[in-house]
N, C-alpha and C positions, 0 to 999 in steps of 0.2 A: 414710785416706790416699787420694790421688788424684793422678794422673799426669798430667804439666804438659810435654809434651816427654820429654823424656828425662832429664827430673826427678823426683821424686816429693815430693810438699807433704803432712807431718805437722802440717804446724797454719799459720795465721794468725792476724794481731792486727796491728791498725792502731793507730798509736803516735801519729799525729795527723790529726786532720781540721780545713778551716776550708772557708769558698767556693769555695775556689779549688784545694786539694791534699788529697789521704788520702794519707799516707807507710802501705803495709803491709809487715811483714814475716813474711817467711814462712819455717820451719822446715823443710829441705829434704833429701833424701838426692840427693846432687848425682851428675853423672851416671859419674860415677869411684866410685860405692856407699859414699862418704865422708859422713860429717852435716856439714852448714852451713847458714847461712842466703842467705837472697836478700832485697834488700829494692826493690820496688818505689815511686815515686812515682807516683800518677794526681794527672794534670791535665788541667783540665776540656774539652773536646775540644773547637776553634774554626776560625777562618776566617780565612782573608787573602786580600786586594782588591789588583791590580794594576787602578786605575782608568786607563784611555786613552783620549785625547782624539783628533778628528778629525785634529790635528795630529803623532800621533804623541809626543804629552805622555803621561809615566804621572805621578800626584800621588801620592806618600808622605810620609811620616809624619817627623817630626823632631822627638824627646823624650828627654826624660834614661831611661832606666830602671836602677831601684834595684839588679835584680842586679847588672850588668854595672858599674855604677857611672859612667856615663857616657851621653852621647848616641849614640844611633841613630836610621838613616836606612834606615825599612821599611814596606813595605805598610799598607795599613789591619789590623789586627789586631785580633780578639777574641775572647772566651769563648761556647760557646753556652748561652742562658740554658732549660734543660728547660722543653717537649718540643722547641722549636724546631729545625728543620731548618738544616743548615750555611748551603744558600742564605737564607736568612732572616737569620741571623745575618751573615751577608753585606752585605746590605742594612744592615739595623739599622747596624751598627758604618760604613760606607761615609758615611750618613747623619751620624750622630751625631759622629764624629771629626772628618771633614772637609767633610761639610756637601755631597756628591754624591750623587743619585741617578742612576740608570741606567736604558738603556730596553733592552740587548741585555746578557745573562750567558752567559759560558762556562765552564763546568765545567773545571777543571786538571787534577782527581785530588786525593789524600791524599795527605799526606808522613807521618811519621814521623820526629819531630825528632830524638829516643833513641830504641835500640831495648834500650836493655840494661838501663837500671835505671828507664825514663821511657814512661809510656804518654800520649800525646798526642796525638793522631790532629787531624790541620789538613788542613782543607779548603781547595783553593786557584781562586779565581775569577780568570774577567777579566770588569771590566764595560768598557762601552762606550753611546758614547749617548748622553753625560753633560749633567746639568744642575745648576747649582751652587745652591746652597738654605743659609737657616742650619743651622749648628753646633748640637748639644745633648749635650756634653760633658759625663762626670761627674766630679764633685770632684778627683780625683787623676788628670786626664786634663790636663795643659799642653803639647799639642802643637802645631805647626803644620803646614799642609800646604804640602807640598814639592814645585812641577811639575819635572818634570826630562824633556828628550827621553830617550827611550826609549834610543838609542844611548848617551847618556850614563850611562844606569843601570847598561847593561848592562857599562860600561866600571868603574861602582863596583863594580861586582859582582866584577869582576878584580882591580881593585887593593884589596880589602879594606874599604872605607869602606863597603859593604853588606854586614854578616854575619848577618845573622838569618836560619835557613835557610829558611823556609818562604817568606821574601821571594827569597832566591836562586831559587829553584826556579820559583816561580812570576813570574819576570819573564825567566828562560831558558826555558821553555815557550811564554812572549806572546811571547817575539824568535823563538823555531824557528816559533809557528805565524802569525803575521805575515811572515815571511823566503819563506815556503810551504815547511819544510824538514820541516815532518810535517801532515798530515792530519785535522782534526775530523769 
């Protein structure tokens, strides 16, 4: 047995793995001294790019994705591929998605998309700098890249047409620290 919080974990067992998620569940005596379970998802811990241009342009992302069953309008997004570093993955996916590299990064922080049943830890950049290069998209990547003034984003970001959170977060962090309303 072993002490998780103010939990205690009598056993685990991971019920699926593939690339991209281990669903485990874990046999708990919950913090009321009742038995239950808890079941966590890990997924694979990545990066998002608020790329901005001299202009005041950020380029995101516009593609179907399968959960949600619809089109989204977000950051560059993706998985880090072990041992690599967020900033790297950063790069990489910046590159390969929408076909920009960067010559200035700034560090955003970590978000934590769920905290209750979902371990995800997203690294969030800004680059700057920009210089546009081909695409090298892989197979089940059909996105496009989307310029949008900055005020505009931040205006999707209100009315709902930007929900993906690690994109909220990190395109309100590039408007406070642009704005000069916080400090790097």
């Amino acid at each position: 047995m072993r002490e998780h919080g103010p939990w205690k974990v009598t056993g685990t067992r991971h019920v699926y793995r593939d690339a991209w998620i281990d669903v485990q569940v874990d046999d708990v005596i919950r913090p009321d001294g009742q038995p239950g379970t808890h079941s966590i998802i890990w997924l694979k811990p990545g990066a998002t790019v608020i790329a901005l241009d001299d202009a005041q342009n950020v380029y995101l992302t516009q593609e179907f994705h399968y959960a949600v069953g619809r089109v989204t309008i977000e950051g560059v997004s993706g998985g880090n591929e072990p041992p690599e570093p967020p900033i790297e993955t950063a790069r990489r996916e910046l590159r390969e998605e929408v076909g920009i590299v960067a010559q200035r990064w700034t560090e955003l922080g970590v978000v934590d998309p769920f905290t209750s049943n979902v371990h995800s830890p997203t690294a969030l950049f800004l680059a700057e700098g920009l210089q546009f290069v081909d695409t090298a998209r892989e197979g089940t990547e059909t996105m496009r890249r989307v310029p949008v003034p900055l005020v505009e984003a931040i205006a999707m970001v209100w009315d709902g047409r930007i929900t993906h959170a690690p994109t909220v977060v990190a395109l309100l962090k590039t408007w406070m620290l642009r704005s000069g309303a916080v400090y790097v």
